[in-house]
C-alpha positions in Angstrom: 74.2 92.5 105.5 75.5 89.5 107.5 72.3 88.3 109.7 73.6 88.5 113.8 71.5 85.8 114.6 74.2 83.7 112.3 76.7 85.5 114.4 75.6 83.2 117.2 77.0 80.2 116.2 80.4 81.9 116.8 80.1 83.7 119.8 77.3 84.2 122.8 77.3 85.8 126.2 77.0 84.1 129.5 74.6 85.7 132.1 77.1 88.3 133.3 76.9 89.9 129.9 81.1 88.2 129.3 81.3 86.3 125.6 81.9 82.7 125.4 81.9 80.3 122.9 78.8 78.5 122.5 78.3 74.4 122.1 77.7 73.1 119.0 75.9 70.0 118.7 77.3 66.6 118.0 77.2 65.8 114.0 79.0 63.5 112.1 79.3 65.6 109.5 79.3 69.6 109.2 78.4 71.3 105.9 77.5 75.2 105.7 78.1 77.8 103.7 79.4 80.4 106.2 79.0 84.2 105.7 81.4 85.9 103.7 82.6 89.0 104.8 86.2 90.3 104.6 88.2 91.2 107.9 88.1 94.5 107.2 84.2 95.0 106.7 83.1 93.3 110.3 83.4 96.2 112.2 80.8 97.9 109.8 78.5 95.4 109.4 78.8 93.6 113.7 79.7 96.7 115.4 83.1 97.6 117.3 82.0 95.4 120.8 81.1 92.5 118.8 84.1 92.5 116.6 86.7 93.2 120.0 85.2 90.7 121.9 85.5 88.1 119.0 88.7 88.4 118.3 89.9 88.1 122.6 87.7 85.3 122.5 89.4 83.6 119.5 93.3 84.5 120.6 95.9 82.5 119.9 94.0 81.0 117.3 92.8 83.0 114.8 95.0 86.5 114.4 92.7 89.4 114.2 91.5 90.4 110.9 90.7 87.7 109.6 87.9 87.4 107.3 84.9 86.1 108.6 84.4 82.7 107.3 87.6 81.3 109.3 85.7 81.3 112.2 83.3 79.0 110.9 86.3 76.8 109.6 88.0 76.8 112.9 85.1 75.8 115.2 84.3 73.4 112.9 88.2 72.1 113.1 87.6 71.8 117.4 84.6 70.0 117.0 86.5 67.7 114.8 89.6 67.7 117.3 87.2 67.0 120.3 85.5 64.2 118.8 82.0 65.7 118.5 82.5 65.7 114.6 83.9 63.7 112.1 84.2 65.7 109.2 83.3 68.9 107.5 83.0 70.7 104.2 82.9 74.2 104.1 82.9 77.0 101.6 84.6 80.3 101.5 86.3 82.9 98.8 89.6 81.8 98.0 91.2 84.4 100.0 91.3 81.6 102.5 94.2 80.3 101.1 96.4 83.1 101.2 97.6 86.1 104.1 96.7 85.6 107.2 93.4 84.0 106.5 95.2 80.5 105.7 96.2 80.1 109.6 93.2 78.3 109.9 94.3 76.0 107.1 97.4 75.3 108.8 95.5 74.6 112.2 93.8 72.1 109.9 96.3 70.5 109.2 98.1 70.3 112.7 95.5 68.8 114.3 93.8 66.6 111.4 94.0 66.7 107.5 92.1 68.3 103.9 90.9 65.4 101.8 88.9 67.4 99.3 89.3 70.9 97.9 88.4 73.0 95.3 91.1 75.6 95.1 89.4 78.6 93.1 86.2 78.4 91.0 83.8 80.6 90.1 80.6 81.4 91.9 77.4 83.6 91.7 76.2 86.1 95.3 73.3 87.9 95.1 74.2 88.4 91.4 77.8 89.3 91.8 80.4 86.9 90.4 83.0 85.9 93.1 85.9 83.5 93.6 85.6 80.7 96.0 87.1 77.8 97.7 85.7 74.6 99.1 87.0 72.5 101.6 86.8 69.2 103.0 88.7 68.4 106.3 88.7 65.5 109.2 91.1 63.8 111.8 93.3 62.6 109.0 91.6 59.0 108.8 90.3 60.0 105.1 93.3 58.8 103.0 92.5 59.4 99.5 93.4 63.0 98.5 91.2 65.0 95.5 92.4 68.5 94.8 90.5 70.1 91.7 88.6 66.9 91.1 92.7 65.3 90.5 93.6 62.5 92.7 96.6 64.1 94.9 99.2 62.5 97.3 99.2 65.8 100.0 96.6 69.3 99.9 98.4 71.9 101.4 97.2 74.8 103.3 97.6 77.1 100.4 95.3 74.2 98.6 97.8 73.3 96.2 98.6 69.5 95.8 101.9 69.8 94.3 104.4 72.7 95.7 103.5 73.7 99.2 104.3 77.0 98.8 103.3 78.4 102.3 106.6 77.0 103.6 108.6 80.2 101.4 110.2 82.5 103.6 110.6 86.1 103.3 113.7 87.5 102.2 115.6 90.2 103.6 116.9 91.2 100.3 113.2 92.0 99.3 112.6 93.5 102.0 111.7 97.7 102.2 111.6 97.5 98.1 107.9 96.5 97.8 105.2 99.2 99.5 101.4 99.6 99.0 100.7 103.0 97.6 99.7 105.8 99.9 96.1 105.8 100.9 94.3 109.3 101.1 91.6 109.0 103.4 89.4 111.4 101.7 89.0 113.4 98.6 92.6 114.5 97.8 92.2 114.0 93.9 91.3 116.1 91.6 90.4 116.9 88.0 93.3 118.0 85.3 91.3 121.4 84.8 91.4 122.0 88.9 95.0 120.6 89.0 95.6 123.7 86.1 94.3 126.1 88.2 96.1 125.1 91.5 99.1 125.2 89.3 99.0 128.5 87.4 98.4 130.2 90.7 100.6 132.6 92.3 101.2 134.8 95.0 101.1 131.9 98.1 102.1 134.0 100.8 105.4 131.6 101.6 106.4 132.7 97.7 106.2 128.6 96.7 104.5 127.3 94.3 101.8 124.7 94.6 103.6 122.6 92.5 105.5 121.5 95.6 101.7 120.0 97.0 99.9 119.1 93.5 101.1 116.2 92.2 99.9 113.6 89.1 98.2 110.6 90.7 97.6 106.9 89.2 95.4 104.3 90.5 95.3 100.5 89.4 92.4 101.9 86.6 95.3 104.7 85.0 97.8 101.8 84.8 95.5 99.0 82.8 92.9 101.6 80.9 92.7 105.1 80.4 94.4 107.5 82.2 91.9 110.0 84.4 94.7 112.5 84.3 93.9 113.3 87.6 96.0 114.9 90.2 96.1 114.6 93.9 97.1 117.4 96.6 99.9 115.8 98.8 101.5 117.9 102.0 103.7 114.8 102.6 103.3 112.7 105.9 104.8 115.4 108.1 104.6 118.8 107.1 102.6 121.4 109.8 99.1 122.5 109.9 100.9 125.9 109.3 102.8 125.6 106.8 100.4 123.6 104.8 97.8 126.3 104.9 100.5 128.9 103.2 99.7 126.7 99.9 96.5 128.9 100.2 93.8 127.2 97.1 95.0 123.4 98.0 94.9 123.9 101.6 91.3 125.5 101.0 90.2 122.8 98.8 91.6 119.9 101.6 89.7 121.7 104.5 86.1 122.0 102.4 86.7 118.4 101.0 88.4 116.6 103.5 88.1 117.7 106.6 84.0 117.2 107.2 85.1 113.2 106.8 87.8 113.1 108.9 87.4 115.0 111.8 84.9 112.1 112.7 87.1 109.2 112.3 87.6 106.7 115.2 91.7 106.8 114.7 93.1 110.2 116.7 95.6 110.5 114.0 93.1 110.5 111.3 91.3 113.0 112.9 94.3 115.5 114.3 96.0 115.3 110.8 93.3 115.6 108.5 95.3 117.3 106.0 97.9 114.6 105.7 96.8 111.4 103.7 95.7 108.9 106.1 98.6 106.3 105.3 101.1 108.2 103.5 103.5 105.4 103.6 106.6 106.8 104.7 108.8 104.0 104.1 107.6 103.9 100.8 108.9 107.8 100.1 112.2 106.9 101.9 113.0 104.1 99.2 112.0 106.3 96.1 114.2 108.9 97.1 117.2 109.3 94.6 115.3 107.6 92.1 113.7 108.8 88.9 111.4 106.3 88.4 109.7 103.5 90.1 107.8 100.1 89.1 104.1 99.9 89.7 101.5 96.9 89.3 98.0 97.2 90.6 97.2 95.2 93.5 94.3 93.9 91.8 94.0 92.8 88.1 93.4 90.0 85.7 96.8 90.3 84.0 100.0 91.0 86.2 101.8 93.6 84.8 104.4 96.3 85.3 104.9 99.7 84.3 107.2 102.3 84.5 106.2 105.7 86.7 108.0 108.5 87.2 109.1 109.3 90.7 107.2 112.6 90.6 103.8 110.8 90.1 102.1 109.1 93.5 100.8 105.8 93.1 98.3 105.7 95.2 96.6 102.5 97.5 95.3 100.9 94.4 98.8 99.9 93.4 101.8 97.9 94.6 105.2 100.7 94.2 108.7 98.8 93.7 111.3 100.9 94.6 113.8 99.4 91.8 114.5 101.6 88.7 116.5 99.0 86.2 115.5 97.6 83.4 117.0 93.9 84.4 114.7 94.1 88.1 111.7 94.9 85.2 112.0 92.0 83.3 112.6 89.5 86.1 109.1 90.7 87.4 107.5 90.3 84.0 109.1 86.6 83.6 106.7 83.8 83.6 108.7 82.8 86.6 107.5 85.5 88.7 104.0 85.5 87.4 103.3 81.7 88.6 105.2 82.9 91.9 102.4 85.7 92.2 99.6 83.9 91.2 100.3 80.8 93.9 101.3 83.0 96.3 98.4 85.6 96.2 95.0 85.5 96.3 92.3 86.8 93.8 89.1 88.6 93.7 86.5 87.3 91.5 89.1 86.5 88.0 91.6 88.7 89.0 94.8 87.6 91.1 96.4 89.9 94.0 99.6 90.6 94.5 101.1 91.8 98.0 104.6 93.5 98.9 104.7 90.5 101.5 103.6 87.2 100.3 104.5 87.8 96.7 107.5 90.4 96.4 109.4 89.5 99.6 109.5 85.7 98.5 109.9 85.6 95.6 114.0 85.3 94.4 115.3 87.0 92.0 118.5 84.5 89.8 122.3 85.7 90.3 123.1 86.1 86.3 126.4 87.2 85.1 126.9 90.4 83.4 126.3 89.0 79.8 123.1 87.5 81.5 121.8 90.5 83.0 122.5 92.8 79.5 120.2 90.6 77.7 117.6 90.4 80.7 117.5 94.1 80.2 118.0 94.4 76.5 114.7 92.1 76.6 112.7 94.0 79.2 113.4 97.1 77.4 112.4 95.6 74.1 109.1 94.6 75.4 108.5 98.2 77.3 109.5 99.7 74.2 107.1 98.0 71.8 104.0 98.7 74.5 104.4 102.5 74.5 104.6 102.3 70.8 101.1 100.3 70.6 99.5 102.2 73.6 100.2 105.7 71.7 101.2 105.5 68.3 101.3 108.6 66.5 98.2 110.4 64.8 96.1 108.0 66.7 92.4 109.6 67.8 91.0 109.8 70.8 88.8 107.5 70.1 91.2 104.7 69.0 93.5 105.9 72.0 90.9 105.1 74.5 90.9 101.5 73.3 94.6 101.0 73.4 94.6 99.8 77.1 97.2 97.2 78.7 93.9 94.9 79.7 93.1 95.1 75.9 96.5 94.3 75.0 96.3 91.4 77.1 93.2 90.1 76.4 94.5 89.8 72.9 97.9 88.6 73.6 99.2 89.0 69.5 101.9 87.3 68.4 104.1 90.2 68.7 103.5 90.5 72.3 103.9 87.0 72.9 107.2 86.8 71.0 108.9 89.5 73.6 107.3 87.5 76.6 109.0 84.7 75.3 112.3 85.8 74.7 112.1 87.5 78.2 111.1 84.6 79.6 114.1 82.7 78.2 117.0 84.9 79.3 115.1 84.9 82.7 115.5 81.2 82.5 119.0 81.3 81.6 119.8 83.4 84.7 118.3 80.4 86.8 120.2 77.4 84.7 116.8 76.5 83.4 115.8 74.9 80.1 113.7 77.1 77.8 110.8 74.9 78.1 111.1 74.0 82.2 107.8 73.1 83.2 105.3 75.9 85.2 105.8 73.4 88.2 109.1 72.8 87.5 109.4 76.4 87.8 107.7 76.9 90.9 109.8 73.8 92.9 113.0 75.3 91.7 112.1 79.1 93.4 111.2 77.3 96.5 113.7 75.5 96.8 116.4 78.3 96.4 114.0 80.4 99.0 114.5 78.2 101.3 118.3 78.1 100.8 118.5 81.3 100.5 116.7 82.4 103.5 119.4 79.8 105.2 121.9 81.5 103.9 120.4 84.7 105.6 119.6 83.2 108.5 123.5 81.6 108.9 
């Protein structure tokens, strides 16, 4: 639990009961350890008047949401600015560097400069291993640049010394491909044995079956380990009160399970449609449609990879849905190219990097190959999807043994078969771009961000 009294240091009220920023003291140097609570959390943990009066008081500096710590970073930055500082070294989780968190990085930067950073390392609170970033800022008279404990000419505000990646723009031809899955808001899933039952019933008094509402749902968990084999009961983001109730046992089952939670959230719509899922992601259901499958990678996870689900399966919140369904769009996402992209671009919690439909998908640029070019792309993707399925289920294999065959285990293991059809992906990927077999993971990265940015000219021309 954050302490209020730290909260203080942030924001006050003045004797008319109105917040205000309180004064911080002169100090020639500021060095703390701010809170670290995510954007989402603070209205939990200070309470909705403390959280809504924070971020008016912060406007047009900070966008709401933020996580915690980049208030710290950004009073710190003004005391800097106005002279009452001259230098300060914070810490916060690395998220700082990426979303909308790394504003305050760029204020940084406007108004003064990063001489010190340490971009991700590990780091032990209240037992739990987390991912964190430090930082060391001033009024840009520090001219000796150490990023990683490397001397550096320039740290960016994505805290990379080399490629300033925050400059990539988003591409319209990315754009309405990449969704988060649809978030339930409540307990939708269910067991395969309770999934049977729904399914084997008859005699709904609209004559359908509940097959229409009961679908097979996957979470990030399903796609790296074992599958649950659970299902989830989905009425779609518009249909009635009732007509959902004439699929009598799921409606039932919704309106003992779900609606108790719901009818006392704070958002109207949560609480008038409880039996819809609280983000269904309609977008994301316009862009699958027509298609038999879909590409999915969790939002979350130590290795980034891709899968194949068919369209009839939900991919729920855990997830990031592509709505592509060729093999040559698969294998340019599994290039190494794309997986530096991903990794720069994103964040990570505790070892395990993020990926977003925004700051990863919608910047990242896919090559133009010829036809040859984009047969072998395929032929390659295909290869490597091909030889996974056999390893993840190979024939006469127990449930034991099954239970072991995971993608995470594959990865952690990486053998030499796996790493053979990574690298002969990787190389007709690179052939697309008119790269070298061997070009360099920076070289890489430069090259994509420099066709970004003349691509997105190109867009914008």
């Amino acid at each position: 639990m954050t302490n209020i009294k730290e909260m203080d240091a942030l924001m006050v009220r003045d004797e008319n009961g109105e917040p205000k920023e309180p004064e911080w003291p002169e100090a020639d140097v500021i060095v703390g350890n701010p809170p670290f609570l995510g954007g989402s959390k603070m209205r939990g943990e200070l309470g909705d008047e403390y959280v809504t009066d924070l971020w008016s008081l912060y406007e047009g500096r900070l966008p709401a949401g933020v996580d915690l710590v980049c208030y710290w970073f950004e009073k710190s930055r003004e005391q800097i600015d106005d002279g009452e500082a001259k230098r300060a070294g914070l810490l916060a989780t690395n998220s700082i560097r990426g979303g909308s968190n790394r504003m305050v990085l760029e204020r940084i930067k406007q108004t003064g400069d990063i001489f010190f950073a340490e971009s991700d390392r590990s780091w032990v609170l209240n037992g739990a291993a987390v991912r964190v970033s430090m930082v060391g800022f001033d009024n840009g008279d520090e001219k000796k640049r150490t990023l990683d404990r490397f001397p550096v000419e320039a740290i960016y505000p994505s805290l990379v010394g080399s490629v300033d990646l925050t400059v990539a723009e988003t591409l319209r031809e990315n754009t309405n491909l990449a969704f988060k899955g649809p978030s339930p808001g409540g307990s939708f899933d269910i067991p395969g044995e309770v999934a049977q039952e729904m399914l084997e019933m008859v005699g709904n008094p609209n004559g359908r079956p509940n097959s229409d509402v009961v679908k097979r749902v996957i979470n990030a968990s399903d796609v790296v380990r074992s599958d649950r084999m659970f299902w989830t009961i989905d009425f779609g983001p518009h249909m009635p009160l009732e007509e959902a109730a004439l699929y009598e046992m799921p409606f039932e089952h919704v309106k003992r399970c779900v609606y108790p939670v719901r009818r006392t959230n704070r958002r109207r719509v949560y609480r008038e449609k409880w039996w819809i899922y609280q983000e269904p992601r309609i977008a994301l259901r316009e862009a699958l449609r027509g298609l038999s499958r879909y590409i999915v990678t969790p939002r979350v996870a130590k290795h980034r990879v891709f899968v194949w689900v068919d369209n009839d399966v939900l991919a729920n919140d855990a997830n990031v849905a592509i709505a592509l369904d060729d093999d040559y769009s698969f294998g340019v996402l599994h290039s190494r190219a794309h997986e530096l992209w991903a990794i720069r671009m994103g964040t990570s919690l505790e070892d395990r990097p993020r990926y977003t439909s925004t700051t990863t998908f919608e910047t990242f640029l896919f090559p133009e190959p010829d036809e040859e070019q984009r047969a072998e792309i395929s032929a390659a993707a295909k290869r490597l999807d091909d030889l996974r399925r056999n390893w993840l289920n190979p024939e006469g294999a127990s449930e034991v043994e099954l239970k072991k065959r995971t993608l995470t285990n594959l990865y952690n293991a990486r053998p030499t078969w796996l790493a053979n059809a990574h690298a002969r992906l990787d190389a007709e990927v690179y052939a697309a771009y008119g790269w070298p077999p061997d070009v360099p993971d920076e070289e890489i990265l430069k090259n994509l961000l420099a066709l970004n940015l003349e691509r997105a000219a190109g867009e914008d021309g």
